[in-house]
Structures are given as C-alpha cells and as structure tokens.
Phi, psi and omega in degrees: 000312209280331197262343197260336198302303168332309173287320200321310193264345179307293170313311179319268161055249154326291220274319184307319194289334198288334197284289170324306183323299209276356190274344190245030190230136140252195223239192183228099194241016166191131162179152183219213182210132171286128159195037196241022184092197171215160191242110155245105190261341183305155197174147168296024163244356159251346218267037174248337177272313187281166179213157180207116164248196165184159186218201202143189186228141201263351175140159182245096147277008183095346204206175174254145170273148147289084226259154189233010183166146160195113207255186198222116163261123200246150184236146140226176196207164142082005157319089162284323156234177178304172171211175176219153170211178192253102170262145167252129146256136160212155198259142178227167166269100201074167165334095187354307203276025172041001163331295200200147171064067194101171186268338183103338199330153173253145198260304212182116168234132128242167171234166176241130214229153192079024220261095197286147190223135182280161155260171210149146134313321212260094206292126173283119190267129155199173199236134190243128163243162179212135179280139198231137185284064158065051165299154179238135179271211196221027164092223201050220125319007169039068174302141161220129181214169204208158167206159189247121198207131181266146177242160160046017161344085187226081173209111206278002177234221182257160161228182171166246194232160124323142168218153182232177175293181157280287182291008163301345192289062192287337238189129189027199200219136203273200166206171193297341224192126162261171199243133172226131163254119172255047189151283196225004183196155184252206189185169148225184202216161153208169193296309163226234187232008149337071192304352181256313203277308212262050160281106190294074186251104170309144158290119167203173194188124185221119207266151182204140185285102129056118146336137152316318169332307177276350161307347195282300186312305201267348161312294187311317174309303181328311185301315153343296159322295199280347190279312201300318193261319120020269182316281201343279221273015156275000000 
C-alpha cells in the first residue's frame, strides 16, 4: 500500500512539473538550416523600393498557432566598408504577394532600426528576431508568410537571407516560391526548377506557445492530487 500511495504522488509530480516547464517554453513550429548558401538582392540602388518575401505551412492541427517570435537568418556581403540599416517586418496570412497559399492579409508588422551590416568579400551570417503579441493563424494548414523591406539603408554592399534545401526543412513546411515586389507589383520566384537547391527557402524560426494539449495534462495531474490527498485523509 505504502508503495502504491509513493508512485501515485511520484507520477503526480512528474506531470505537474513537466506541465509548469512546458508552460514558460514555447515551442518551435517552423525552421529550417542554412545550407543552401545565401541570397543577397538588397543594395543601395533598391533598398527603398523592393521588398522580398517567402511563406509555409505550419501543419493541419485541427486548431490553430499562437505565434510569440520569429527569427531571420540574414547575410551581407560585398562591404568595404561596416553599415547599418532599418528592417522592416511584416507577418501575412500566407504569401505577402497574396498569389498563392493564403490571402496575403497583413497580421502584423514591425521594424528594428540600426541593424549592423559587416563589411567583407565573404557573407557574414547573422540572425534578427522579432517578438510577436500572440498572432493566432487562422487553422487549417495554418499559412504563414512574411516579407522584408529596408529603411535608412547606409551600406556600400549587399544584404539579404540565409537559404535553405528542400530537406533543409526540419520544423514545419516550405513552399516552392519566394516573393519579390518592384515597386508596384509582387510576383513570384524560386531560384531554378532544381527541386532540393532551387527552392527559394529563407532561414527562418517561427515560435508558438505550448499545444492547448497541456492544459489536459494538467487538469489530470491536479485531478490525481486531489484524488490522492482524498485516500490520505480516509
């Protein structure tokens, strides 16, 4: 008896702590790895005009995500000297260019001013995030897309994305096509008809607060508790 009452609060526990744990983590719903090289089209002769964007899918749960963070791995090159530039985001419901995979609706935007850009031959890797109020997608395959656009641009080289394979694809799901706007219009693009290199897949990592699933969990542990301390005290 004395051994079953032990595992009973041992489980109990178990499941409360993992449950607290996972309540301060969010989770990782899209990401992928650079190893497909880098894309730089930005240059001070565009980078007041163009915008470049890429979208996916985070999956058909039946539900929706809540997205809290999503980061960008950015390259520059081709610098004599250092620079600094202003990125702007913005988050869509699907492809910015509202083309294909979604309506394009814009979700959410901000920028970050200041943005240091290395000088070099050689492309500089670095990575930018940006904190999200809880966007909630909007179920289904839960499209997401995103596009990038520069302010304040004081860099004598190129900047752009990180890129990845088709199986570079760890964490949700890419698509086939990337976005360019010139101006006045979007379009879409991918690097060749190569299906693993020339997909035009940005490093990106896009974060979501914890499955509803664990609130489940933590009812039961609870429930346990109080079943447990019940038995105690007949």
């Amino acid at each position: 008896m004395h051994v079953r009452r032990f595992c009973t609060r041992v489980l109990v526990c178990a499941l409360v702590s993992g449950v607290a744990s996972a309540a301060h983590a969010d989770i990782v719903v899209f990401q992928n790895t650079p190893n497909n090289g880098w894309f730089v089209p930005f240059n001070s002769g565009n980078a007041d005009t163009v915008l470049y964007g890429d979208s996916g899918w985070l999956g058909n749960t039946g539900g929706t995500f809540t997205l809290t963070r999503i980061e960008f791995g950015f390259a520059s090159q081709n610098g004599l000297l250092d620079g600094t530039t202003d990125i702007k985001f913005t988050l869509n419901d699907g492809s910015p260019s509202g083309l294909v995979f979604g309506s394009g609706a814009e979700l959410y935007s901000d920028t970050i001013t200041d943005v240091d850009l290395t000088a070099g031959a050689s492309p500089t890797y670095f990575t930018v995030g940006f904190d999200l109020p809880n966007i909630e997608t909007l179920g289904g395959f839960n499209n997401v897309g995103w596009s990038i656009g520069l302010e304040n641009y004081s860099f004598d080289g190129d900047f752009g994305f990180q890129s990845s394979t088709a199986s570079g694809q760890s964490v949700g799901f890419y698509t086939n096509n990337a976005s360019f706007y010139n101006g006045s219009s979007w379009s879409l693009f991918a690097f060749s008809g190569d299906s693993e290199t020339g997909v035009a897949n940005f490093v990106t990592t896009i974060y979501a607060v914890p499955e509803p699933a664990t609130g489940g969990l933590l009812a039961i542990g609870l429930m346990l508790v109080a079943r447990h301390k019940s038995r105690r005290a007949a």
